[in-house]
One Martini backbone bead per residue (centre of mass of N, CA, C, O) as a GRO file, in nm:
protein
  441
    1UNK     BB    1  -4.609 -14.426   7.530
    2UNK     BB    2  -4.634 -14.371   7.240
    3UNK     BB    3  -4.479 -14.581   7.134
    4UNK     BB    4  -4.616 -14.802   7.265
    5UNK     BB    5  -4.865 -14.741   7.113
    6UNK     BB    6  -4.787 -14.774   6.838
    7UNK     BB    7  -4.661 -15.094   6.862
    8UNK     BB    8  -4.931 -15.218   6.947
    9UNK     BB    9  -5.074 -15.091   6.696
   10UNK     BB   10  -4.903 -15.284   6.492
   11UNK     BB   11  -4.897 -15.545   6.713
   12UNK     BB   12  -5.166 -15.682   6.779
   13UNK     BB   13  -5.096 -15.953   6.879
   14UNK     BB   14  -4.943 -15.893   7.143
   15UNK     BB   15  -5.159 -15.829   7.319
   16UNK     BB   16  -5.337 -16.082   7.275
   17UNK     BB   17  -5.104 -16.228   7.404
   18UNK     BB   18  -5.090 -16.106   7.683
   19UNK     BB   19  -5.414 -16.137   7.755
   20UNK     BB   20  -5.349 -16.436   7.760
   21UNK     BB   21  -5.078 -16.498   7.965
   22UNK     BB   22  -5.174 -16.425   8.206
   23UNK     BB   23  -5.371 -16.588   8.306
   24UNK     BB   24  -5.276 -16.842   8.282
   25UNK     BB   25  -5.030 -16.774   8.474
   26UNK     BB   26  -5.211 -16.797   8.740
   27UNK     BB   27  -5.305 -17.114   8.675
   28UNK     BB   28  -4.991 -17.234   8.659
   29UNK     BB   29  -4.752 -17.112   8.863
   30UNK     BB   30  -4.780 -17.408   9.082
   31UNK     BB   31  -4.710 -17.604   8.871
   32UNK     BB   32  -4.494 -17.820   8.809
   33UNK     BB   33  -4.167 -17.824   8.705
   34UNK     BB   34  -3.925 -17.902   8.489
   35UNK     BB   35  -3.644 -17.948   8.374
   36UNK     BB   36  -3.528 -17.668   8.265
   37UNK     BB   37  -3.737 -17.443   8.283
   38UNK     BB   38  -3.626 -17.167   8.206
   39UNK     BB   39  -3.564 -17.214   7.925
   40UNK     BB   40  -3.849 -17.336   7.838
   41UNK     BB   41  -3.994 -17.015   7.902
   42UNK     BB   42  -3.829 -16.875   7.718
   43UNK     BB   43  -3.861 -17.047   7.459
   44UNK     BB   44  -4.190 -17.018   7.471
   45UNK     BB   45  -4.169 -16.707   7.419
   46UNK     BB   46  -4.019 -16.643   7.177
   47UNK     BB   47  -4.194 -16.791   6.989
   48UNK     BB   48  -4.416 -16.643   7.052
   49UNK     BB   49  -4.342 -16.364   6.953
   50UNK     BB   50  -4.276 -16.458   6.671
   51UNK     BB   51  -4.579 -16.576   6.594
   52UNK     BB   52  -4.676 -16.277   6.629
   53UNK     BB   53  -4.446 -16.069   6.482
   54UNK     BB   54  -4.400 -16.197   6.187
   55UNK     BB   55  -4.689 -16.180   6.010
   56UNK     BB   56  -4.687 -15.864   6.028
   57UNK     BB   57  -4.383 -15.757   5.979
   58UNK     BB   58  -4.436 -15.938   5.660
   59UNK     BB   59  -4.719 -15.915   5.534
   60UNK     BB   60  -4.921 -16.170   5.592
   61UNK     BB   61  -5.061 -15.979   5.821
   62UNK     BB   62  -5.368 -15.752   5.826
   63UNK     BB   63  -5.603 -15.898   5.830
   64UNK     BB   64  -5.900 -16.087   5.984
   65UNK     BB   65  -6.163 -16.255   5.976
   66UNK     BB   66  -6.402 -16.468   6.138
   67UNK     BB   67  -6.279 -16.737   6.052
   68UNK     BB   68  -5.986 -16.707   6.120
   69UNK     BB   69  -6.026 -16.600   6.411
   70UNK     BB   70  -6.118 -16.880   6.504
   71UNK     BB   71  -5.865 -17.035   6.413
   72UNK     BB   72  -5.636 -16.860   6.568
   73UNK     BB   73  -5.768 -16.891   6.860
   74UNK     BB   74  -5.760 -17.232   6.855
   75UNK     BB   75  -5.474 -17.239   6.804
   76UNK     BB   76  -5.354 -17.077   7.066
   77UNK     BB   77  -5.481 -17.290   7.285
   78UNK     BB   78  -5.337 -17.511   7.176
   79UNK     BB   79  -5.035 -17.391   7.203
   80UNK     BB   80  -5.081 -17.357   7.496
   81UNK     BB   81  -5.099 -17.647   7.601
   82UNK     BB   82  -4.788 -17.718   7.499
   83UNK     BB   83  -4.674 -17.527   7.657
   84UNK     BB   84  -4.739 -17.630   7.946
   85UNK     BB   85  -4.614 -17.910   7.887
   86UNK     BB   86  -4.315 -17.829   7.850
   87UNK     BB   87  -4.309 -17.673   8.157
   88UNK     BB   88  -4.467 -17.908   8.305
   89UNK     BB   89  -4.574 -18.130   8.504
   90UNK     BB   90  -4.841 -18.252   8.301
   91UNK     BB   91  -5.121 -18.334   8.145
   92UNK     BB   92  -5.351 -18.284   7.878
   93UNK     BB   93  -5.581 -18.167   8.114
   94UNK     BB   94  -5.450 -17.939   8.292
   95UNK     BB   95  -5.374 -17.788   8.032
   96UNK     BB   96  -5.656 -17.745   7.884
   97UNK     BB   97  -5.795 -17.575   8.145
   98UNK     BB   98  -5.569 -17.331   8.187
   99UNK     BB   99  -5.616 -17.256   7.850
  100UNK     BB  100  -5.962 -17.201   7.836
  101UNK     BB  101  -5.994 -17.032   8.058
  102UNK     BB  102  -5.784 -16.814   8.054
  103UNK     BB  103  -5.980 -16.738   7.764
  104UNK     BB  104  -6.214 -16.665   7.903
  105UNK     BB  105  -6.082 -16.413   8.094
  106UNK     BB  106  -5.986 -16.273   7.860
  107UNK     BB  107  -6.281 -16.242   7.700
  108UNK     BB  108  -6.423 -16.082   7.971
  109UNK     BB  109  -6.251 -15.861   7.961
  110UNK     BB  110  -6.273 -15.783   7.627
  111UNK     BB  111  -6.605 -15.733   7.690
  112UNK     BB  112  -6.599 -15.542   7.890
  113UNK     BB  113  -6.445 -15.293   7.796
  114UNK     BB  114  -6.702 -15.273   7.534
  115UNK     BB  115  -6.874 -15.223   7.753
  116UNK     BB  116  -6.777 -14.946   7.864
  117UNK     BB  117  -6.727 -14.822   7.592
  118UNK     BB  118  -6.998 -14.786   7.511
  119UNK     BB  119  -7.141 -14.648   7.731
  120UNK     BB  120  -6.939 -14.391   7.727
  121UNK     BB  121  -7.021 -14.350   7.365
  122UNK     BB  122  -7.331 -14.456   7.337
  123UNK     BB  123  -7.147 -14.653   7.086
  124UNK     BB  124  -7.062 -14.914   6.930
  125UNK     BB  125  -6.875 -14.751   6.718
  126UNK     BB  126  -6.739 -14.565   6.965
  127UNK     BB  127  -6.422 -14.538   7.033
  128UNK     BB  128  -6.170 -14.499   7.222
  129UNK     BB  129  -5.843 -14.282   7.249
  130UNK     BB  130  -5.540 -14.324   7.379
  131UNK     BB  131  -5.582 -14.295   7.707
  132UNK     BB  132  -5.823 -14.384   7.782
  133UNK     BB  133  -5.828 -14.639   7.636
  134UNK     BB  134  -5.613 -14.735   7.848
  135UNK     BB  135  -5.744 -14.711   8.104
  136UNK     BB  136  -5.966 -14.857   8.090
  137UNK     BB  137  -5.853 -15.131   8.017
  138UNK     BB  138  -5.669 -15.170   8.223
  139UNK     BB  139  -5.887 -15.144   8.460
  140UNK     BB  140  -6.097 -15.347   8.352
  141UNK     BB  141  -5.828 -15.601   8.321
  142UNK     BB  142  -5.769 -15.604   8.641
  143UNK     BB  143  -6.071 -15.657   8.754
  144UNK     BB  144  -6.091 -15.939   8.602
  145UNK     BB  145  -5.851 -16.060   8.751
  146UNK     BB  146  -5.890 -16.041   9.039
  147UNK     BB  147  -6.122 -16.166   9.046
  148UNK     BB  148  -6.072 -16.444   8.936
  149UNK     BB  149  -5.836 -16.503   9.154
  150UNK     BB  150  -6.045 -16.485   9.383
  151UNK     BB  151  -6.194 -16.679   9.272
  152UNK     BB  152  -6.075 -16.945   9.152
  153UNK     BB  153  -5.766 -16.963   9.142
  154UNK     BB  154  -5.693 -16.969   9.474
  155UNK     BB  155  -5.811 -17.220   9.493
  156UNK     BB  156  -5.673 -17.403   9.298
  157UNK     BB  157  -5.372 -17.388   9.427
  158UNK     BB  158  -5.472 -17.508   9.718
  159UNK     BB  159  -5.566 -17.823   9.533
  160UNK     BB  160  -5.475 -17.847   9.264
  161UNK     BB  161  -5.366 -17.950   8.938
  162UNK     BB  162  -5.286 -18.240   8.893
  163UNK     BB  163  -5.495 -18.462   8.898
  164UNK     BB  164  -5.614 -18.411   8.649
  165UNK     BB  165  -5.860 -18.653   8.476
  166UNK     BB  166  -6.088 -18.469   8.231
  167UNK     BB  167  -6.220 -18.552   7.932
  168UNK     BB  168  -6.397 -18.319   7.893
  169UNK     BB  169  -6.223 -18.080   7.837
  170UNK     BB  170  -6.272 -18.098   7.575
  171UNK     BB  171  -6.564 -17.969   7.551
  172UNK     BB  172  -6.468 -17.720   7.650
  173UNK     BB  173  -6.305 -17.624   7.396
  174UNK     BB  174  -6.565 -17.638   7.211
  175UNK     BB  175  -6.689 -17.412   7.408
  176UNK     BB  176  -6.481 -17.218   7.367
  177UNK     BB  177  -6.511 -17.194   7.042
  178UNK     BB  178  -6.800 -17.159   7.009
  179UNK     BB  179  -6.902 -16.918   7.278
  180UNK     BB  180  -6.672 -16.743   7.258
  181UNK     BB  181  -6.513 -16.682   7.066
  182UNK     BB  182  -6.794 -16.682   6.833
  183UNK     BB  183  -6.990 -16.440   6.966
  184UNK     BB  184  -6.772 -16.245   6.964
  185UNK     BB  185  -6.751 -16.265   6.640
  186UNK     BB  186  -7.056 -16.167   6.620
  187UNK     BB  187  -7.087 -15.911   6.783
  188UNK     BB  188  -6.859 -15.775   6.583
  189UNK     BB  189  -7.026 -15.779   6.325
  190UNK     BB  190  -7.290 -15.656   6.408
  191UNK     BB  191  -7.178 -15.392   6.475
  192UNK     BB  192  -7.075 -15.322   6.205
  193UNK     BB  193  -7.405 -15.377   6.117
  194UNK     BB  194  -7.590 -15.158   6.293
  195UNK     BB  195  -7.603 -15.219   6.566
  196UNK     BB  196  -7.793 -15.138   6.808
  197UNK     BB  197  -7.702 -15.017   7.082
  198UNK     BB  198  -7.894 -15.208   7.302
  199UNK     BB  199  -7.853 -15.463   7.175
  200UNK     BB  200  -7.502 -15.413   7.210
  201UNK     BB  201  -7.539 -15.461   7.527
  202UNK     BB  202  -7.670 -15.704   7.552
  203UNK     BB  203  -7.473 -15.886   7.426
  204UNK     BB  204  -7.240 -15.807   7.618
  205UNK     BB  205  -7.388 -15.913   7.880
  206UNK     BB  206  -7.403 -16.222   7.753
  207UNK     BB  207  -7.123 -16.280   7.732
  208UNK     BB  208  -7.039 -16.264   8.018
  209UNK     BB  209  -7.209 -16.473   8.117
  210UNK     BB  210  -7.106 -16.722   7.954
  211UNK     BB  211  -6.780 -16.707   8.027
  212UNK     BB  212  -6.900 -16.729   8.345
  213UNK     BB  213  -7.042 -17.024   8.274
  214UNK     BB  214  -6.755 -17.129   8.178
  215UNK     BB  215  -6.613 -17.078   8.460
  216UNK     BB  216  -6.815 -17.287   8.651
  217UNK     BB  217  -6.788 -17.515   8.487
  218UNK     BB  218  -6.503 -17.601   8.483
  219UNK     BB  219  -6.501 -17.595   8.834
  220UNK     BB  220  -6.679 -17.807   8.862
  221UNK     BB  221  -6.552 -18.024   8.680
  222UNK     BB  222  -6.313 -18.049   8.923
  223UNK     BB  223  -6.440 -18.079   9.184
  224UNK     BB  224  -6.617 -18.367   9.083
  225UNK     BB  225  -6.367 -18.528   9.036
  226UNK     BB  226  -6.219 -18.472   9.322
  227UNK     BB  227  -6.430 -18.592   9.462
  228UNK     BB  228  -6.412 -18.861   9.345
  229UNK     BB  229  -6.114 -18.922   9.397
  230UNK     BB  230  -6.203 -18.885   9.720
  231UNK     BB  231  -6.376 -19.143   9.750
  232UNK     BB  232  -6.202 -19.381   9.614
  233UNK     BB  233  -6.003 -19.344   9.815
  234UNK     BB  234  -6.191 -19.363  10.085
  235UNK     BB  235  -6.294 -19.642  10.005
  236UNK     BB  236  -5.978 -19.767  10.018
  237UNK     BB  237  -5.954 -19.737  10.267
  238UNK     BB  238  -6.165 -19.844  10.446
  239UNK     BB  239  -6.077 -20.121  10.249
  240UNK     BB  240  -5.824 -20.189  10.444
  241UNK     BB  241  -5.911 -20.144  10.713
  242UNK     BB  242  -6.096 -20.429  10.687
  243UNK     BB  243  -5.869 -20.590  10.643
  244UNK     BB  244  -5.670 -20.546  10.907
  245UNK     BB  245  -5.905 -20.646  11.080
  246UNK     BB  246  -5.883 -20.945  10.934
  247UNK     BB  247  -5.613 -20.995  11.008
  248UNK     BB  248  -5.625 -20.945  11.317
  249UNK     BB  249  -5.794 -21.160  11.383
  250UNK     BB  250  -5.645 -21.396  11.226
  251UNK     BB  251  -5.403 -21.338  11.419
  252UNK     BB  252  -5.538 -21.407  11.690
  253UNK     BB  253  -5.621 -21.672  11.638
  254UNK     BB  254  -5.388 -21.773  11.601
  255UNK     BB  255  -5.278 -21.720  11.883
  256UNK     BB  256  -5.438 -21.910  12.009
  257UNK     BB  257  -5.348 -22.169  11.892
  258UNK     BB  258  -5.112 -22.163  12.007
  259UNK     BB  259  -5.143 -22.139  12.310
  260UNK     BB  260  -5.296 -22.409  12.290
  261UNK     BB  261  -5.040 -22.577  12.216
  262UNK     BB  262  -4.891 -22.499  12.428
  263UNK     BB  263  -5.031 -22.607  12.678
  264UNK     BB  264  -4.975 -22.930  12.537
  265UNK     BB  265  -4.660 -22.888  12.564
  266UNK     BB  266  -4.648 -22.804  12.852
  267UNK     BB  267  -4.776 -23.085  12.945
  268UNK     BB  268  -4.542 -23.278  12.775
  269UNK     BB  269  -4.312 -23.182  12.915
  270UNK     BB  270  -4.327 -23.234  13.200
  271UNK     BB  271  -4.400 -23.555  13.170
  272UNK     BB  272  -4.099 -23.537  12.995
  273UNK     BB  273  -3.858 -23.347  12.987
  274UNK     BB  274  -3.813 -23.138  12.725
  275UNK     BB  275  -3.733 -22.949  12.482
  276UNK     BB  276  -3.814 -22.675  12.313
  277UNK     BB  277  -3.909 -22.632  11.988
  278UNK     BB  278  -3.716 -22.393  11.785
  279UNK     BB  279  -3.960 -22.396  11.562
  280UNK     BB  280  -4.215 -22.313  11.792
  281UNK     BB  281  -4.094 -22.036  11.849
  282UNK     BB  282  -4.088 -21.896  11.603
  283UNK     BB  283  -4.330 -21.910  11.490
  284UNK     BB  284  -4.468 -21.744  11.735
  285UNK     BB  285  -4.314 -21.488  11.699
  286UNK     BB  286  -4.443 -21.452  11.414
  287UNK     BB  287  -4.744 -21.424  11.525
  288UNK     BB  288  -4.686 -21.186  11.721
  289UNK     BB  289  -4.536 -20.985  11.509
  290UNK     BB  290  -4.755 -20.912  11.336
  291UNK     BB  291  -4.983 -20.826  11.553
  292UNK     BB  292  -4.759 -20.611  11.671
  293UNK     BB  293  -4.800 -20.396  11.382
  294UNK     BB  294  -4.973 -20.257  11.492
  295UNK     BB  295  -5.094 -19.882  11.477
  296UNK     BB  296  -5.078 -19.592  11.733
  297UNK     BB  297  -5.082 -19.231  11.650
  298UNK     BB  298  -5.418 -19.084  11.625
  299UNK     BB  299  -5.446 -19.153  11.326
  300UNK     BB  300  -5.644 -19.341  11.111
  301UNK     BB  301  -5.474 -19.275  10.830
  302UNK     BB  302  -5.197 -19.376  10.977
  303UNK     BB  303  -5.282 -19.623  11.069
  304UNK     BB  304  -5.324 -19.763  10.820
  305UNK     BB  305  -5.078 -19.731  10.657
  306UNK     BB  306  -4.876 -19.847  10.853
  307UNK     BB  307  -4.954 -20.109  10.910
  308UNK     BB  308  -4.946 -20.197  10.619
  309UNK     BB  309  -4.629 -20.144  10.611
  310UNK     BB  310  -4.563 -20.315  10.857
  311UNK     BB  311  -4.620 -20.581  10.706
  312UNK     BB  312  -4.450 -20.535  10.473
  313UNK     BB  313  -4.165 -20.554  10.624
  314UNK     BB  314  -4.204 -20.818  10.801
  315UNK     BB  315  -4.219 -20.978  10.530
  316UNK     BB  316  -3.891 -20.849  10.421
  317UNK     BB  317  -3.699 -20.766  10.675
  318UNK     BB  318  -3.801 -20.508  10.791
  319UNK     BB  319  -3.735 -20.172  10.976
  320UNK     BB  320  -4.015 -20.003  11.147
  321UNK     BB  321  -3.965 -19.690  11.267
  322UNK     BB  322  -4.210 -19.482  11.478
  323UNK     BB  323  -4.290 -19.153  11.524
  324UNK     BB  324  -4.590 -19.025  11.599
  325UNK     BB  325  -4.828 -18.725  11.568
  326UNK     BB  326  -5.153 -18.814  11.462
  327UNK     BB  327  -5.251 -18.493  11.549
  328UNK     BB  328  -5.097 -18.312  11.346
  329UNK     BB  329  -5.319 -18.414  11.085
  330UNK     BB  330  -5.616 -18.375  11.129
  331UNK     BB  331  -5.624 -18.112  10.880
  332UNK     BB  332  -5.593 -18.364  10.709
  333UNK     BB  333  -5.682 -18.564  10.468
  334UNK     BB  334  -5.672 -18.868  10.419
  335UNK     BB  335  -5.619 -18.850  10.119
  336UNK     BB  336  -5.352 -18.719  10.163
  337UNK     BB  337  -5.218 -18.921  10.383
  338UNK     BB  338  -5.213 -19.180  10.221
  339UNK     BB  339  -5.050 -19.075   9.959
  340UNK     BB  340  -4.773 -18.965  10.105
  341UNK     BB  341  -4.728 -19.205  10.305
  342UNK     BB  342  -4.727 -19.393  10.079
  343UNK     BB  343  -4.506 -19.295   9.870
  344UNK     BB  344  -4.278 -19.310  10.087
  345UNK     BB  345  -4.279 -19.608  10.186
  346UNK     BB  346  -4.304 -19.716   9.891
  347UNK     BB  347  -3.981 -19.593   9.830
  348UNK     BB  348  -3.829 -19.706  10.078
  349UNK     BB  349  -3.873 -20.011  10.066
  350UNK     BB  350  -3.751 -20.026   9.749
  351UNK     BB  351  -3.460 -19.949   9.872
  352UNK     BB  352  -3.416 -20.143  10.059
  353UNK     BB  353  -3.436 -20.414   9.895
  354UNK     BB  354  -3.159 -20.370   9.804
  355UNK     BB  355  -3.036 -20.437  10.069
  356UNK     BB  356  -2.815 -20.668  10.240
  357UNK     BB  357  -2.758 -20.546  10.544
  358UNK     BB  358  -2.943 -20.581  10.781
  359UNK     BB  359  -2.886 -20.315  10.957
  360UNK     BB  360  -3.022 -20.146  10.705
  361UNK     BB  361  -3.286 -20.272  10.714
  362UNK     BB  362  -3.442 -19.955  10.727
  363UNK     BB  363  -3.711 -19.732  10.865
  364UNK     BB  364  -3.768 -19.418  10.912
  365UNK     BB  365  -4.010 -19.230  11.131
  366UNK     BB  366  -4.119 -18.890  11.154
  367UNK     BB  367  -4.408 -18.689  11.333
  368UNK     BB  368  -4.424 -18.355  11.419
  369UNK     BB  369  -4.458 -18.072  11.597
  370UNK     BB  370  -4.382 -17.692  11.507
  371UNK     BB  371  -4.628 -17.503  11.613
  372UNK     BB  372  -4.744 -17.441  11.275
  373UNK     BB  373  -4.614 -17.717  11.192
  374UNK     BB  374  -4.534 -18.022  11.024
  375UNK     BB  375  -4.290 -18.256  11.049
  376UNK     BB  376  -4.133 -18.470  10.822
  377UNK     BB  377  -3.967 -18.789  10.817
  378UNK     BB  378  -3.739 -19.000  10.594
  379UNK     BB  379  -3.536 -19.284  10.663
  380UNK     BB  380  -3.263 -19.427  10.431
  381UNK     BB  381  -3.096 -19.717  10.276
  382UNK     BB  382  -2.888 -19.700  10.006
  383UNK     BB  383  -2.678 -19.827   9.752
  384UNK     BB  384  -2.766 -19.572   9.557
  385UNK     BB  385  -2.768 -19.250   9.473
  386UNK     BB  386  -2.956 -19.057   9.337
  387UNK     BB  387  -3.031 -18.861   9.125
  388UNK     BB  388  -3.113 -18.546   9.016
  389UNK     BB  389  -3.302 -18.271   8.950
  390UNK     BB  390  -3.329 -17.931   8.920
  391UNK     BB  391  -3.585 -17.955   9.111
  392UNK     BB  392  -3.491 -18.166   9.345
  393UNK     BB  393  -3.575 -18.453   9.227
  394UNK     BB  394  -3.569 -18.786   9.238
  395UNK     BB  395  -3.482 -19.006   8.951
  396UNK     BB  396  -3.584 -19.291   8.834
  397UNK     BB  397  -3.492 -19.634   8.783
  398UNK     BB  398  -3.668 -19.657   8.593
  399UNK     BB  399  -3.691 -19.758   8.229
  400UNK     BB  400  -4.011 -19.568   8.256
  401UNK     BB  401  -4.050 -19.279   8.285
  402UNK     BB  402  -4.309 -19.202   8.216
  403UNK     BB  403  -4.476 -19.381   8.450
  404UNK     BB  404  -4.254 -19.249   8.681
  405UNK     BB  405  -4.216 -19.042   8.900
  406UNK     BB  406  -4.483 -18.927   9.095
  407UNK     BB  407  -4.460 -18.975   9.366
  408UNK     BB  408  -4.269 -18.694   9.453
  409UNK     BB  409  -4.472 -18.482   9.322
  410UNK     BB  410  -4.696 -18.530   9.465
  411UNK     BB  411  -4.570 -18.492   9.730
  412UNK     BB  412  -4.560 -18.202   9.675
  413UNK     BB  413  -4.838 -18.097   9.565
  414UNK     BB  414  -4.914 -18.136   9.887
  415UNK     BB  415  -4.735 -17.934  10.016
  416UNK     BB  416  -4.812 -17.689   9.868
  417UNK     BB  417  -5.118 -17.724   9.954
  418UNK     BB  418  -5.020 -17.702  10.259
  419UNK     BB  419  -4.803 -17.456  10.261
  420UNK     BB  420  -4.548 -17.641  10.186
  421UNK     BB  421  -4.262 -17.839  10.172
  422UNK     BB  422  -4.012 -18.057   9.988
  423UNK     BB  423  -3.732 -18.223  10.054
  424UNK     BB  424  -3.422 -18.392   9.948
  425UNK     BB  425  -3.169 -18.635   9.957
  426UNK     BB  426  -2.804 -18.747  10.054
  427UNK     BB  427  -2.621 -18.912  10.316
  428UNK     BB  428  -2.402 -19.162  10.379
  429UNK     BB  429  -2.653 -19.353  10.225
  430UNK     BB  430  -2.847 -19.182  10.305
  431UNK     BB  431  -3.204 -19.104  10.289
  432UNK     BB  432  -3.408 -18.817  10.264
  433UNK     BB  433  -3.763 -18.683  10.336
  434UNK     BB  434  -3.880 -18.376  10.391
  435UNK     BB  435  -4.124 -18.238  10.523
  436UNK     BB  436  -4.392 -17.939  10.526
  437UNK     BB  437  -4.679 -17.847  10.717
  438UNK     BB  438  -4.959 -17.623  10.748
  439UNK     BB  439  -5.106 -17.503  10.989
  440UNK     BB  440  -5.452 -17.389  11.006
  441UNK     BB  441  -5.616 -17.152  11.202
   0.00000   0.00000   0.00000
């Protein structure tokens, strides 16, 4: 224990970057992984340790004031995001939510530790030293990353953060750089320059009130987001309902129309005895099976998504074989419906339009409840097997990979978020896509 303790107070900065690194993880560990994750990871821990421990190994750095640590910790916090990035399928703005944040929660325990030790010994500069002093940290800052992850953290991973797109984030940064970073390294300051024990109690219970309301504010505006992002999903369903309904109404029409037009030509044929034109009987099959392409399977959101596809399958010669239990689905968001199911079988339509032999091209779905789960299952025919990356994902045919390839993660973190997974594969031909999704109690 004492070497250990000898060796972080040798090489400080390695203490600061674990104390950063906990938090951000608790954050990230939920979000889609890269291919070759594993090594990612090391890779990332490597280079973070190596320039945590080779500036003050080498006395380049030996202590720094408050300008420097301003600049070393906004820097940091850049670094978390960088690496973020390069180990999970993310944009950089769900990478700087979770390395902003983490850092908030970072400084709210080292901010509680120094407000516990003040009260302590009753003196903003007389700090506890050996195990005490270690007591104190580790159980102070394991308090707030509980309370953290308890509040925070838990909810984050149940609703996801890959979908987070919001440029506000920026702000957010300069918040943290500025309110966090700025006031602790003031405070610190102060302290150093005999500010009195009340007064350093003081600014120290409202560093973390600072912390709590950055983050807080920064849960809103993720909430924000998502509600906004579930409004414009859930207006686009409405509108698809809407349209649904009116090409309904159309499709009715045509076939009055036809029924009318059969009567004339029944009454023609009658007086004539003709035999019926089989090009006017194609016709009337075609109008007749647009309109029978309607879904009802209990479930509004699932039958609105199904009817869309199922006009475009019989649009391009496929046949959409369905059987679905839609209110096995009743716990889940319209919007989350609409995303998982619109995905697969826009992947599946995808794949099977390129299939030549009339018999292959079909698309088979089936949604059914298996006690407290949902099993999904999508299956086609494809041409040929797609490529599969380490992380069990198939990886896209198109030439823009940055731009594509999204909608298999997208239904992964739908399926993780409503604790299910999601595997997919090839066999024999054919391409199949499993979901699981757990029913809430």
């Amino acid at each position: 224990m004492e070497a250990l303790l000898g060796l972080l107070s040798q090489y400080w900065t390695l203490e600061i970057l674990v104390q950063v690194l906990v938090p951000i993880s608790l954050l990230v560990y939920r979000l889609p992984l890269r291919p070759h994750a594993g090594a990612r990871i090391l890779g990332v821990l490597l280079a973070l340790v190596l320039l945590a421990v080779l500036p003050v190994a080498t006395g380049l750095i030996t202590g720094i004031d408050e300008v420097q640590a301003l600049a070393l910790f906004s820097g940091l916090i850049a670094l978390f995001v960088c690496a973020i990035c390069f180990v999970f399928e993310v944009t950089v703005w769900p990478a700087l939510f979770c390395a902003t944040a983490g850092y908030a929660i970072q400084n709210m325990a080292s901010g509680a530790t120094l407000l516990v030790e003040t009260l302590i010994m009753h003196s903003p500069r007389r700090m506890l030293h050996g195990m005490p002093d270690v007591l104190v940290n580790v159980l102070v800052t394991l308090a707030v990353y509980v309370v953290s992850y308890l509040v925070l953290v838990r909810s984050l991973n149940r609703k996801g953060l890959t979908t987070v797109e919001n440029k506000v984030m920026l702000l957010m940064f300069l918040l943290v750089v500025v309110t966090v970073i700025g006031f602790d390294l003031l405070i610190k300051n102060l302290v150093y320059n005999s500010l009195p024990f009340e007064q350093s109690v003081l600014l120290r219970m409202v560093h973390l009130i600072v912390c709590g309301f950055l983050l807080f504010s920064e849960y809103e505006l993720l909430h924000a987001k998502r509600a906004e992002d579930e409004r414009i999903e859930t207006e686009r369903l409405l509108a698809e309902r809407a349209r649904q309904y009116r090409m309904s109404r159309e499709n009715i029409e045509a076939i009055n129309i036809k029924c009318h037009d059969i009567r004339h030509q029944i009454r023609h044929l009658a007086d004539k005895s003709e035999v019926v034109d089989r090009s006017t009987l194609a016709d009337i099959e075609r109008e007749v099976s647009v309109y029978d392409s309607s879904v009802k399977s209990g479930n509004e959101a699932l039958d609105t998504i199904l009817t869309e596809k199922s006009l475009t399958c019989s649009n391009e010669g496929i046949t959409l074989s369905v059987v679905a239990d839609g209110h096995a689905l009743d716990f889940m968001a319209a919007a989350d419906i609409y995303s998982l199911f619109g995905n697969a079988l826009d992947n599946a339509i995808e794949a099977v339009r390129g299939v030549d032999d009339p018999d292959r091209r079909s698309i088979t779905l089936m949604v059914q409840r298996k006690r407290d789960m949902v099993s999904v299952n999508v299956e086609n025919y494809v041409v040929a097997a797609p490529h599969f990356s380490a992380d069990g994902m198939p990886q896209t045919t198109k030439a823009d990979k940055t731009n594509h390839g999204f909608g298999m993660r997208s239904m992964r973190a739908t399926a993780e978020r409503y604790g299910g997974s999601l595997h997919a594969g090839t066999e024999d031909g054919v391409f199949y896509l499993n979901v699981l999704l757990a029913i809430p109690e």
